[in-house]
Backbone bond lengths (Angstrom), bond angles and torsions (degrees), N, CA, C in turn:
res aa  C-N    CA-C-N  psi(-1)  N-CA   C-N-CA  omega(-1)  CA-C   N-CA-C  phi
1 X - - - 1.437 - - 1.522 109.00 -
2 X 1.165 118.62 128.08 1.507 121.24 177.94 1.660 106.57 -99.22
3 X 1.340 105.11 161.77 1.747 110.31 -174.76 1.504 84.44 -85.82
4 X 1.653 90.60 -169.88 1.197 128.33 167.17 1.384 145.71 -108.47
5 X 1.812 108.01 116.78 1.697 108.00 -152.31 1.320 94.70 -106.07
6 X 1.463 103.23 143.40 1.286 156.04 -139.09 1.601 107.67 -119.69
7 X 1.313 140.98 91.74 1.604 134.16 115.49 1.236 140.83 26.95
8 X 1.486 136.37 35.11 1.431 89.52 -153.68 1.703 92.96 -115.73
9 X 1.343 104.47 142.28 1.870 112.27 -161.00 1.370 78.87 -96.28
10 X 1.454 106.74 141.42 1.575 113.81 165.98 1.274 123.35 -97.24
11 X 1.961 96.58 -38.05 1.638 107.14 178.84 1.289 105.52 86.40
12 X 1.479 112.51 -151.07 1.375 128.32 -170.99 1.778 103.01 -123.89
13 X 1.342 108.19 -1.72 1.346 131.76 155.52 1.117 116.38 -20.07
14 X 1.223 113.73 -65.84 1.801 133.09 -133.26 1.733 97.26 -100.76
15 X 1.186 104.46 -51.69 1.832 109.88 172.72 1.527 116.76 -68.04
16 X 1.496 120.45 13.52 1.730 118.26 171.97 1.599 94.18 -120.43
17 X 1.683 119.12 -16.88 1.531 102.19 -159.89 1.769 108.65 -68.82
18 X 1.081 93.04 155.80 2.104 101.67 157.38 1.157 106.97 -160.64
19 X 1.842 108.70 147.54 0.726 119.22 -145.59 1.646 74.60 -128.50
20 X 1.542 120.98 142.68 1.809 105.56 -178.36 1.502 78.58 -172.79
21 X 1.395 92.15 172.32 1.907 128.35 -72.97 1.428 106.20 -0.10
22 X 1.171 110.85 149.11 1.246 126.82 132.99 1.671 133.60 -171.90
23 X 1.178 111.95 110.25 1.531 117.13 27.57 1.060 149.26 -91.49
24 X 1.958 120.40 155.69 1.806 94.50 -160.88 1.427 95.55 -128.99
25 X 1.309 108.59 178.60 1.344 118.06 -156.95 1.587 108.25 -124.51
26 X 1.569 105.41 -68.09 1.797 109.13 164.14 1.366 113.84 -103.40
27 X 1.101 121.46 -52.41 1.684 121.68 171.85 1.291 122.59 -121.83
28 X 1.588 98.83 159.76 1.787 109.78 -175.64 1.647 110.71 -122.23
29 X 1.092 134.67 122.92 1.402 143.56 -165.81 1.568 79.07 -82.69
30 X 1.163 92.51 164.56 1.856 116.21 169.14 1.375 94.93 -162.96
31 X 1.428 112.50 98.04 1.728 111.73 168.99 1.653 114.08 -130.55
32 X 0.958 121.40 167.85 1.473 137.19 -173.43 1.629 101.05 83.71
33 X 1.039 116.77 36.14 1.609 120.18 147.62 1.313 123.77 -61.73
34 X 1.816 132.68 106.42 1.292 137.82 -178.06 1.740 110.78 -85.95
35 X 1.499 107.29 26.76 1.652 89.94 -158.86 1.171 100.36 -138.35
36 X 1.245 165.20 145.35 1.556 161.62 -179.85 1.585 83.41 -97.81
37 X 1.674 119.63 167.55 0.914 107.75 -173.71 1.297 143.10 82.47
38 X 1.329 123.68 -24.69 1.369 122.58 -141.61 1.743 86.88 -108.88
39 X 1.507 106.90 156.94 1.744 112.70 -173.71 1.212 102.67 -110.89
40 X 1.387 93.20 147.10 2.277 99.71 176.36 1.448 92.04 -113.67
41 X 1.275 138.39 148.76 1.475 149.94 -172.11 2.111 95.38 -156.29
42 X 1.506 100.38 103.84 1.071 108.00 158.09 1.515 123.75 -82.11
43 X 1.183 132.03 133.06 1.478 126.76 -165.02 1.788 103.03 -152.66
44 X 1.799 95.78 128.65 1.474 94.08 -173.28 1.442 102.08 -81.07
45 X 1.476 111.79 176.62 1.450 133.09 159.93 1.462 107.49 -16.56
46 X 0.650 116.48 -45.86 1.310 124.50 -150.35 1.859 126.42 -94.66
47 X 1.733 77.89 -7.59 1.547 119.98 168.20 1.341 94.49 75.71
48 X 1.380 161.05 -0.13 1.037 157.35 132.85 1.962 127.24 -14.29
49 X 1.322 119.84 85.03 1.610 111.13 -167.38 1.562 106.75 -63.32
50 X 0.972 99.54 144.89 1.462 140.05 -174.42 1.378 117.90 -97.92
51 X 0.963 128.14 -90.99 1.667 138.47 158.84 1.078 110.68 -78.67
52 X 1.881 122.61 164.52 1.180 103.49 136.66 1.482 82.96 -147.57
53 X 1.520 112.23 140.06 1.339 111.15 149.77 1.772 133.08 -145.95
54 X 1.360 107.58 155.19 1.098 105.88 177.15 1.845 130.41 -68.71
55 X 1.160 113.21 158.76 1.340 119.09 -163.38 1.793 88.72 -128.43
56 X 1.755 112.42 132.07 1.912 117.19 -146.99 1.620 66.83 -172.13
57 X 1.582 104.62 116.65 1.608 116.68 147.05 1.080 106.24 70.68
58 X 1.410 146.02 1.57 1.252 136.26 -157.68 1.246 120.08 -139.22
59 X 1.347 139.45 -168.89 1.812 129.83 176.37 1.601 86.26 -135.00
60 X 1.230 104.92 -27.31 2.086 88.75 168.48 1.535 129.78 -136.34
61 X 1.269 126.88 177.42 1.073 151.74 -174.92 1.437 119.69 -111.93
62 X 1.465 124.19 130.40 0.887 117.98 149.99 1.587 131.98 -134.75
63 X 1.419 123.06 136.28 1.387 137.39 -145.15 1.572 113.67 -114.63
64 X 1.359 134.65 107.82 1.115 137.61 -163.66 1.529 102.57 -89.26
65 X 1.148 128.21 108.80 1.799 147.28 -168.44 1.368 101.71 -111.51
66 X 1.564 135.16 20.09 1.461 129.23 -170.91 1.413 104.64 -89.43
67 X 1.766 126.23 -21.77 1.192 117.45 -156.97 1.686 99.48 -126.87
68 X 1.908 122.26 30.26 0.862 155.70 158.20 1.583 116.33 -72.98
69 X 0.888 104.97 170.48 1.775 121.80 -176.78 1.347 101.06 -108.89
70 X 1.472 110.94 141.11 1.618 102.12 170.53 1.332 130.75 -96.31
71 X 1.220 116.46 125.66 1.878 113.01 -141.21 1.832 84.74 -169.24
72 X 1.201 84.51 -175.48 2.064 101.18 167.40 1.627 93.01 -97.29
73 X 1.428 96.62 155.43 1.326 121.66 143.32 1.178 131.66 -153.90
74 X 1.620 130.60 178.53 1.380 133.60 -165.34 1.552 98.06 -116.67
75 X 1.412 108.23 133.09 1.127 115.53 -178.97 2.030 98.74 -120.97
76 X 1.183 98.96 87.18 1.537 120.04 147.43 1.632 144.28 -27.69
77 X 1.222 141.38 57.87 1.139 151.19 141.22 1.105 148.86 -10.40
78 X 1.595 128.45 75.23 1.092 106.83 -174.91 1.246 131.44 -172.81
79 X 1.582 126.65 140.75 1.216 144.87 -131.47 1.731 99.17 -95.53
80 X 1.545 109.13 -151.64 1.134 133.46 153.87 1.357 139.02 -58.22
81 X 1.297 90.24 -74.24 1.763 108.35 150.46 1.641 127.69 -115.97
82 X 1.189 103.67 19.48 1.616 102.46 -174.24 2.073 95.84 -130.08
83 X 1.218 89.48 166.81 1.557 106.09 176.47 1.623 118.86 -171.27
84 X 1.485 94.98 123.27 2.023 102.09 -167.91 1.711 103.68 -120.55
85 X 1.314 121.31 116.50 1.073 102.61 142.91 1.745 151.49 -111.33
86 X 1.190 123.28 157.18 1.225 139.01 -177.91 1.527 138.63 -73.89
87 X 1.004 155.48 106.00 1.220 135.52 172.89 1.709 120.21 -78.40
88 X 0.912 130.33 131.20 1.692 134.05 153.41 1.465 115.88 -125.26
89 X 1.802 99.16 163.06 1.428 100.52 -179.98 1.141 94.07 -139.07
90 X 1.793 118.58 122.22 1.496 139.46 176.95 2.022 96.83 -69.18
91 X 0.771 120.27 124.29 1.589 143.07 157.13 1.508 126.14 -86.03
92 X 0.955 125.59 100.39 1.841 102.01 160.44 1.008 103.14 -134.73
């Protein structure tokens, strides 16, 4: 049995995003967003979501990681038709 392959359009999306500090401590910028609309979903290791928030009027995000564990996580991207993800690592 074979899985199931997956699409994923990046666009012109993916070459404006940043993701900063990192490493971060209380907050994480998410800017160069081209998309109104578009959702950020932080999710640990463990694939478990964490945040999620929407992106309304703006080119960034910002994500409060102070009351997080310090570990990696994936910071998730994503539009209409496009989707990027990120790595960060929360510190304290």
């Amino acid at each position: 049995s074979y899985s199931t392959v997956a699409v994923v359009n990046l666009g012109a999306n993916a070459a404006t995003l940043q993701v900063y500090p990192n490493p971060a401590v209380s907050l994480v910028t998410i800017s160069g967003i081209q998309q109104e609309n578009a959702t950020v979903t932080l999710v640990s290791e463990l694939g478990q979501v964490m945040i999620v928030a929407r992106v309304e009027n703006s080119n960034q995000v910002q994500l409060n990681v102070s009351g997080l564990a310090s570990g990696v996580y994936f910071v998730r991207i994503g539009g209409t038709d496009w989707t990027a993800i990120k790595t960060i690592l929360v510190r304290h």
